[in-house]
MDAnalysis code that builds the backbone (N, CA, C; Angstrom):
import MDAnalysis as mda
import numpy as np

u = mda.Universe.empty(447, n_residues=149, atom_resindex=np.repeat(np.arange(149), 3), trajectory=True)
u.add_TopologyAttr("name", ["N", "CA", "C"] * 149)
u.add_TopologyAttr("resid", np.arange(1, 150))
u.add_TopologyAttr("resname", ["UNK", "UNK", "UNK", "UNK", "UNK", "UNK", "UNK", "UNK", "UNK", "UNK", "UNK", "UNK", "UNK", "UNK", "UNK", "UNK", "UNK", "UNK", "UNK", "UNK", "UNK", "UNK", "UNK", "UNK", "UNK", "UNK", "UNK", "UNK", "UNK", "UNK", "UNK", "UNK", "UNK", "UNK", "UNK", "UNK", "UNK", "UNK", "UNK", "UNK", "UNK", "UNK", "UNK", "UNK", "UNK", "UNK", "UNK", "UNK", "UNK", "UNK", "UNK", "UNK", "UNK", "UNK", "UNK", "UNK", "UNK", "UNK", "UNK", "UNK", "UNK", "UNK", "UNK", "UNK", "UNK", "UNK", "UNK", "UNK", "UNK", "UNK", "UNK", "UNK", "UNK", "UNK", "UNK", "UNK", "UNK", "UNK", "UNK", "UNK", "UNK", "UNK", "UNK", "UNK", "UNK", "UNK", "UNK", "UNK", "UNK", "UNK", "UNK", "UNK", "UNK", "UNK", "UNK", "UNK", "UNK", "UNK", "UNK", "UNK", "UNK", "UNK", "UNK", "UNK", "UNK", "UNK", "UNK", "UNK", "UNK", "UNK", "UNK", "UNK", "UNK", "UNK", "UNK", "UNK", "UNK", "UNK", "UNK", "UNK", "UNK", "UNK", "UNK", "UNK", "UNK", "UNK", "UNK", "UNK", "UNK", "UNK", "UNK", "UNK", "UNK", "UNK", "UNK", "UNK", "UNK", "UNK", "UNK", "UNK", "UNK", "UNK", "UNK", "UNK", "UNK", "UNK", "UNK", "UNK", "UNK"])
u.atoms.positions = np.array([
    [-9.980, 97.143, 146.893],
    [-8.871, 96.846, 147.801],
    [-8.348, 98.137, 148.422],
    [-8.271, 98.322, 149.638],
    [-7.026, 98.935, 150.180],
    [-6.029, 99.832, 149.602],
    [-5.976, 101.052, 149.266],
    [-4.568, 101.530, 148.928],
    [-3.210, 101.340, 150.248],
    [-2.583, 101.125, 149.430],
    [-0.945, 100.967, 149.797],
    [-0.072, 102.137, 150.127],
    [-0.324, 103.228, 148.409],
    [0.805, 103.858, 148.314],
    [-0.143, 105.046, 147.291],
    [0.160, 106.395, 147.125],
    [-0.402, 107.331, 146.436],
    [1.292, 107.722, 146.167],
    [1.375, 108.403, 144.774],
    [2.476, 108.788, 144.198],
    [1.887, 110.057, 143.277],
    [2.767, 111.347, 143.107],
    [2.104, 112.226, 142.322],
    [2.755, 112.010, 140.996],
    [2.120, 112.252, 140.182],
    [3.317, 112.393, 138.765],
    [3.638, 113.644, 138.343],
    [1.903, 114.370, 138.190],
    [2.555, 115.877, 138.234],
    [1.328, 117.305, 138.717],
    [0.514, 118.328, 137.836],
    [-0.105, 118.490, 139.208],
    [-1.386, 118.321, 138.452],
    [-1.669, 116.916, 137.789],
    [-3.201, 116.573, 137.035],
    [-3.387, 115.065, 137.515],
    [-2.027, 114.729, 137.643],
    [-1.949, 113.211, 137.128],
    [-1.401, 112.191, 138.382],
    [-1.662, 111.603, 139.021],
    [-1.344, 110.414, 140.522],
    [-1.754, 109.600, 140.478],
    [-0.883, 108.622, 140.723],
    [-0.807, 107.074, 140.896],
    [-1.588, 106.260, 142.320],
    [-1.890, 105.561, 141.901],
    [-2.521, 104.298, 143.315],
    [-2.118, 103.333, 142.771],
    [-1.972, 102.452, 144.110],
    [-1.897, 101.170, 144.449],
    [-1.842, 100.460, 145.544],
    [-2.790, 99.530, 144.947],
    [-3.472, 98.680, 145.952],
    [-2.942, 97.482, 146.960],
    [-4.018, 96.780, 147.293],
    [-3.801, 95.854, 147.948],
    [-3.421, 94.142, 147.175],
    [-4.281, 94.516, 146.157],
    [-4.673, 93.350, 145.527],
    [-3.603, 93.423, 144.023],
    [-2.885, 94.479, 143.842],
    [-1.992, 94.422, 143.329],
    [-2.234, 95.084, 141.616],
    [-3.062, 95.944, 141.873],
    [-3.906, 96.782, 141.049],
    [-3.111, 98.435, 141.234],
    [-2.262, 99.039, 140.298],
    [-2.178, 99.781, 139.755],
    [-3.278, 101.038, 138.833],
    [-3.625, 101.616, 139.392],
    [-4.488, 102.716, 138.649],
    [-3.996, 104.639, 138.013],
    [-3.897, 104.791, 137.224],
    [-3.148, 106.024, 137.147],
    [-4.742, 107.418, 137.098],
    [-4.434, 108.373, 137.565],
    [-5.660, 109.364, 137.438],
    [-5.439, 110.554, 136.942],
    [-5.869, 111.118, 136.552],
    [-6.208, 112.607, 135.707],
    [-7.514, 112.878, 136.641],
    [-6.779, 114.234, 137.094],
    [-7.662, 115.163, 137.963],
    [-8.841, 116.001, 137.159],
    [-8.271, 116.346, 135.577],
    [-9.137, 116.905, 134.596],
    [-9.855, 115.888, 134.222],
    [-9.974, 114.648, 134.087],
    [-11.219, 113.491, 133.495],
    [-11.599, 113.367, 134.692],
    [-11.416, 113.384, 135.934],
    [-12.000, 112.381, 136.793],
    [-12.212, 111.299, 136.639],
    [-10.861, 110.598, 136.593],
    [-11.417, 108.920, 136.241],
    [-9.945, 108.640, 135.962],
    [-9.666, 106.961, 136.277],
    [-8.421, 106.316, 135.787],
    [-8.209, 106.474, 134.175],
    [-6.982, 107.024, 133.898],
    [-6.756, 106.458, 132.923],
    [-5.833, 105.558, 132.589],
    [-5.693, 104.758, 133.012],
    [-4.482, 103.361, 133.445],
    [-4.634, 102.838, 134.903],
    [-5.609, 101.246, 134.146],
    [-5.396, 100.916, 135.304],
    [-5.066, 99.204, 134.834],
    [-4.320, 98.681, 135.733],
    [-3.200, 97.702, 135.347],
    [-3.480, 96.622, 136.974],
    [-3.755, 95.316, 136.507],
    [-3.125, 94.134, 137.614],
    [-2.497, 93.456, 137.259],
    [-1.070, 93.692, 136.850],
    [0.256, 92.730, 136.753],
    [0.747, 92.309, 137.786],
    [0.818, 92.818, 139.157],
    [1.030, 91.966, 140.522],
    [-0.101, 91.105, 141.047],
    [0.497, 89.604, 141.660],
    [-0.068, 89.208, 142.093],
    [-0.339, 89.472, 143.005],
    [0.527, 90.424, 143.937],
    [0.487, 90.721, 145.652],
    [0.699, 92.617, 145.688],
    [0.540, 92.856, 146.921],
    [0.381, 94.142, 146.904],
    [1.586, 95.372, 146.262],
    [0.909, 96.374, 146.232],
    [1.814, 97.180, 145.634],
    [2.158, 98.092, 146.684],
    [3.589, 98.227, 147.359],
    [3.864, 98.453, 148.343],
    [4.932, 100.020, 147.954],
    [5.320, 100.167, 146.800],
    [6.024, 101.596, 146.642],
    [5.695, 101.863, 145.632],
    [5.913, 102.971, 144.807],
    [6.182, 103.651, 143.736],
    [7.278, 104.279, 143.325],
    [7.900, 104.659, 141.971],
    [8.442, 106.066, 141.471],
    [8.367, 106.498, 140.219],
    [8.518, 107.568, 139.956],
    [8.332, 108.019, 138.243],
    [9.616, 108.694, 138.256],
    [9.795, 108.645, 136.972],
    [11.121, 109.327, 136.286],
    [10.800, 110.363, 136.217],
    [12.086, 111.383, 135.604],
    [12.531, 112.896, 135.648],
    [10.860, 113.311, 135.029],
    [10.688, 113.101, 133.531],
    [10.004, 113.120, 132.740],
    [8.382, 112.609, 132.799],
    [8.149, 112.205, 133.943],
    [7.240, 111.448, 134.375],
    [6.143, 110.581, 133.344],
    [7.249, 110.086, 132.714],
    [6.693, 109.012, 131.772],
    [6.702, 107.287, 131.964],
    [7.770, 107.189, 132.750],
    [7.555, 105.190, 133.158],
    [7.608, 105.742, 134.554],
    [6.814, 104.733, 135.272],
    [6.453, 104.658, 136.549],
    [6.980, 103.322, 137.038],
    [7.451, 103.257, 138.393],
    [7.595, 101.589, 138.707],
    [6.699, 101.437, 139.631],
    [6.619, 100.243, 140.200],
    [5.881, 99.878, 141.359],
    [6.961, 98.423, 141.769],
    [7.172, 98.568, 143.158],
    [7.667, 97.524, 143.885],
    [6.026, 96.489, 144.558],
    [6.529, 95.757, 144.528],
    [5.152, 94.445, 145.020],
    [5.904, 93.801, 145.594],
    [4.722, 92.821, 146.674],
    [4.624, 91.960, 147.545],
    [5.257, 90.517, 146.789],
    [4.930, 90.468, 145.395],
    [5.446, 89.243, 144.727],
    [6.458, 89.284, 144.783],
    [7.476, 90.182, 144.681],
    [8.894, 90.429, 144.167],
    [9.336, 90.726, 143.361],
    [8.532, 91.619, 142.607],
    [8.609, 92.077, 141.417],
    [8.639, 93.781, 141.084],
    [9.400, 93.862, 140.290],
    [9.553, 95.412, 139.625],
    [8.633, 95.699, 138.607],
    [7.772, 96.288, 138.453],
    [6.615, 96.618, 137.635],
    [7.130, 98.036, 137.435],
    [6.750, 97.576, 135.123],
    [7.084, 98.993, 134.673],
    [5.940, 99.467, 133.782],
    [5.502, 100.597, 133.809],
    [4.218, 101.542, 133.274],
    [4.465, 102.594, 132.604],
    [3.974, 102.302, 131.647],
    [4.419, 103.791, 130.683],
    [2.924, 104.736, 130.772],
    [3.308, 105.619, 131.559],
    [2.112, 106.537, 131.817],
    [1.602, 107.187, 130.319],
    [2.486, 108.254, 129.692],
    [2.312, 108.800, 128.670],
    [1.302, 107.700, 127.912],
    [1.767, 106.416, 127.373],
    [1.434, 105.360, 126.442],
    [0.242, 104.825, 126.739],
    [-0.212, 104.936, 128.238],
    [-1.332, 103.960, 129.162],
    [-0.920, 102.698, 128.969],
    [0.183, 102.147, 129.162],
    [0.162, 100.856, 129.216],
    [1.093, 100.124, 130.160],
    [1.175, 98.680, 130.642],
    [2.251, 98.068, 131.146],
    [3.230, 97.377, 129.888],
    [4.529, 97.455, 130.514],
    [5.471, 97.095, 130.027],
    [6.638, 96.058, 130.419],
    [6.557, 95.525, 131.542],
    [7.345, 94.735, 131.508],
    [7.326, 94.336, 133.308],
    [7.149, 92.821, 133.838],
    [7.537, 92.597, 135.394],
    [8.980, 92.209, 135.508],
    [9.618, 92.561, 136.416],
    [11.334, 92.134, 136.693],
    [10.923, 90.422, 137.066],
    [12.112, 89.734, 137.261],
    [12.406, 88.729, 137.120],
    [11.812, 88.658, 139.078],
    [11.228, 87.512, 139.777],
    [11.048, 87.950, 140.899],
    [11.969, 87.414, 141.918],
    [12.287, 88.540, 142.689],
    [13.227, 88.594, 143.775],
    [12.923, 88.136, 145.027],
    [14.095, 87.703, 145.858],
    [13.198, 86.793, 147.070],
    [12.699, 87.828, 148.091],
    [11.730, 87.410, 148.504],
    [11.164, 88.190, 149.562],
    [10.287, 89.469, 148.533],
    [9.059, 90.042, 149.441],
    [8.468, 90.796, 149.322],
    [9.265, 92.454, 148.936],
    [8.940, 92.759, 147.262],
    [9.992, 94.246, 147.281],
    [9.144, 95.405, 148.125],
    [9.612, 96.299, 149.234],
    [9.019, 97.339, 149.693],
    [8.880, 98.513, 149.505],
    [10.183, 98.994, 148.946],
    [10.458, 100.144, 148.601],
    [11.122, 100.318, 147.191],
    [11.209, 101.241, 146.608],
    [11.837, 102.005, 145.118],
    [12.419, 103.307, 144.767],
    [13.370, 103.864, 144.549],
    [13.907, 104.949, 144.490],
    [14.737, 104.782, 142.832],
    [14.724, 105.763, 142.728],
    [15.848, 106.324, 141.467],
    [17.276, 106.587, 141.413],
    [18.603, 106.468, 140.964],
    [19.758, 107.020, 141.969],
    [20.430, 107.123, 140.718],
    [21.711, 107.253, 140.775],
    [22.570, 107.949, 139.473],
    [21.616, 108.553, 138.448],
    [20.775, 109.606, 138.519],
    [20.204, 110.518, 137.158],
    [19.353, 110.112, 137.085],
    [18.768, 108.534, 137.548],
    [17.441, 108.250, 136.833],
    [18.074, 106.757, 135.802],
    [20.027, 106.467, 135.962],
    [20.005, 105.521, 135.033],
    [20.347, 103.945, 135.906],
    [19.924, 104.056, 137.316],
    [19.543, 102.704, 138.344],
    [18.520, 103.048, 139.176],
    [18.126, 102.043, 139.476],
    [16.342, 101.682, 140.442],
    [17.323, 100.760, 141.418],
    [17.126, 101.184, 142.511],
    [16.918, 100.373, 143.953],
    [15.717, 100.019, 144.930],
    [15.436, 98.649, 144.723],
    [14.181, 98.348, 145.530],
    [15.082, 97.459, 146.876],
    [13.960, 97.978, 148.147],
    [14.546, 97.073, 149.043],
    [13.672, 96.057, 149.250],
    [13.819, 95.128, 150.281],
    [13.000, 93.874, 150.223],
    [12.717, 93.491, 151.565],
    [11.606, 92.487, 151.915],
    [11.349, 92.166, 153.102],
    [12.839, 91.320, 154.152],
    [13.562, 90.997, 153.025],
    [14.583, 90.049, 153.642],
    [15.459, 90.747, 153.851],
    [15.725, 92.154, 153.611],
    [17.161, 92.753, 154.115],
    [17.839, 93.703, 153.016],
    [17.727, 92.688, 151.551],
    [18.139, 93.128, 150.420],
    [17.582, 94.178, 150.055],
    [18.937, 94.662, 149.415],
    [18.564, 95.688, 148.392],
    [19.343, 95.662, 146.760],
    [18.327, 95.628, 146.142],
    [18.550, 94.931, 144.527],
    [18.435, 96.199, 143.957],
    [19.763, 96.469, 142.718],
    [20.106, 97.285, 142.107],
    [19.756, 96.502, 140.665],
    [18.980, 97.789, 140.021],
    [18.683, 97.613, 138.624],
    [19.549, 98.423, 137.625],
    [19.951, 98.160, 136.415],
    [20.098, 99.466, 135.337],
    [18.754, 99.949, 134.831],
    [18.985, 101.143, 134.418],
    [17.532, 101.557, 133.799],
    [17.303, 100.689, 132.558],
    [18.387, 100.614, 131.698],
    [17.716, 100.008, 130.408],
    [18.044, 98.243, 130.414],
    [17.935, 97.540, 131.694],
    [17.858, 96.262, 131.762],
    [16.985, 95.948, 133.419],
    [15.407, 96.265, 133.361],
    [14.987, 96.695, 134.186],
    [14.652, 95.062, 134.868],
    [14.268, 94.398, 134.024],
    [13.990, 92.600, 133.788],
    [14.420, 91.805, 134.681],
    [15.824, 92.532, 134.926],
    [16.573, 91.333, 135.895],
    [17.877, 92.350, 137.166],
    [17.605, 92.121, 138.072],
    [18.639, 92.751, 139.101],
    [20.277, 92.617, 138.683],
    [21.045, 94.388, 138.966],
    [22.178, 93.235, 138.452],
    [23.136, 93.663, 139.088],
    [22.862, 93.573, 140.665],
    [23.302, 93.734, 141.853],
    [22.459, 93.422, 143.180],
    [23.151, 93.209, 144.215],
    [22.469, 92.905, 145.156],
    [23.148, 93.153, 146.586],
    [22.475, 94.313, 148.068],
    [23.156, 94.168, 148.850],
    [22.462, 94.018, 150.127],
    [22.901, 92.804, 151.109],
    [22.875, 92.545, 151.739],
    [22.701, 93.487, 153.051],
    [21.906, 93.723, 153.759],
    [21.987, 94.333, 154.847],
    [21.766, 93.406, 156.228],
    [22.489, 94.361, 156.774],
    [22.054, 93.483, 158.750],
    [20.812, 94.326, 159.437],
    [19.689, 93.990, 158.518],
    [18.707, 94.334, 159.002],
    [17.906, 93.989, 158.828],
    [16.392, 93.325, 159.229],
    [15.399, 92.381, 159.125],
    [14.858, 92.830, 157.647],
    [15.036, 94.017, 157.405],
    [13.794, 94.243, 156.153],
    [13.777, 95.831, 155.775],
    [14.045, 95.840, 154.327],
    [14.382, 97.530, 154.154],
    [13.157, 98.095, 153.928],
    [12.250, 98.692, 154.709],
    [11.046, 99.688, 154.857],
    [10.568, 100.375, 153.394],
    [11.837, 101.384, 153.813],
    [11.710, 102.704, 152.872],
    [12.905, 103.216, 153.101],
    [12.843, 103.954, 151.443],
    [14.445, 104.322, 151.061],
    [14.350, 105.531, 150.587],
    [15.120, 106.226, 150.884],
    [15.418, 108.085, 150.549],
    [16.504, 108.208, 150.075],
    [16.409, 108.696, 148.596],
    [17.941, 109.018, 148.008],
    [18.372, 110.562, 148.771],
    [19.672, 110.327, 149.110],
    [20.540, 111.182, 149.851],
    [21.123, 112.409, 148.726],
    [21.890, 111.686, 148.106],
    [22.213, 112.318, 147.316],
    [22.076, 110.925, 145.745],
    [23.288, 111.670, 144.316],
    [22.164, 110.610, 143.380],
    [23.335, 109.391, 143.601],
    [24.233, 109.278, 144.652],
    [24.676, 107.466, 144.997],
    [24.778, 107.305, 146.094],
    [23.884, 107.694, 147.008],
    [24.134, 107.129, 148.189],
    [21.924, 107.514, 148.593],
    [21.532, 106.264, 149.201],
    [20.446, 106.187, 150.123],
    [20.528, 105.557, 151.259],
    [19.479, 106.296, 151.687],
    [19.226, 106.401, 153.381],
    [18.166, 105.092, 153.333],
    [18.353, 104.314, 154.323],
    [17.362, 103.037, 154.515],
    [16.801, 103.295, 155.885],
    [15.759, 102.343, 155.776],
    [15.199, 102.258, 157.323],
    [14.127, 100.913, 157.555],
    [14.109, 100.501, 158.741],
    [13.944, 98.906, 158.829],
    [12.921, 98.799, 159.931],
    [12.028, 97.975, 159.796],
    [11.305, 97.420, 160.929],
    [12.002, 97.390, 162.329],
    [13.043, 96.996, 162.291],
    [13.924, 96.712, 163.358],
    [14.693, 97.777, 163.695],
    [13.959, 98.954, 163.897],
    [15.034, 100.116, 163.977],
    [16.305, 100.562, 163.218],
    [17.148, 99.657, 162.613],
    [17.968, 99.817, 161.510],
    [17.703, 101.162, 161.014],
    [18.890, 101.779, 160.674],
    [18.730, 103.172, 159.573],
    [20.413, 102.777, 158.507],
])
């Protein structure tokens, strides 16, 4: 399938993801995946890794928050799924909330240690949040199909 999205973790180790909703993690010293994961049904449209670059997320086409423990090689857990296609993922207060935006406008706020289920949600007047840039660690920058920023 198609890559989506390349993410670095650090300067051995980078993430893919696909089309088909296939997660692969790589080591530049093996040459070769060492984690590779299809917990989405639909594409994998963002990434991010923590400070520590040990859990990784991935936003998908299903609506789902996908979590990866790089260090461990394993998956760990899909969020509860959200409407519309998630596009984007960022980190914000320290690393202890995840904001994904979505094809519908939304943008769904996670805690770090209740990653399972959204536990916030905001509405934008804009067709669909693209991609998101933390500004500083509580405030991000959005941007939209529809010109929206």
């Amino acid at each position: 399938s198609g890559l989506n999205c390349v993410l670095p973790i650090d300067n051995n180790v980078f993430a893919t993801g696909d089309d088909g909703g296939e997660l692969k993690v790589w080591d530049l010293r093996k040459g070769d995946a060492i984690l590779e994961a299809r917990q989405h049904e639909e594409y994998i449209s963002a990434m991010a890794v923590d400070g520590n670059g040990k859990i990784l997320l991935t936003a998908s086409g299903d609506g789902t928050l996908g979590v990866f423990n790089v260090k461990r090689r394993r998956f760990d857990l899909l969020s509860e799924p959200q409407n519309g296609d998630l596009t984007s993922v960022v980190l914000l207060k320290r690393g202890k909330k995840v904001a994904c935006g979505s094809s519908e406008g939304t943008i769904y706020l996670f805690n770090w240690d209740g990653l399972g289920a959204a536990s916030d949600r905001f509405a934008l007047r804009a067709e669909s949040v693209d991609c998101m840039v933390p500004i500083t660690d509580s405030i991000v920058c959005v941007g939209s199909l529809d010109g929206v920023i």
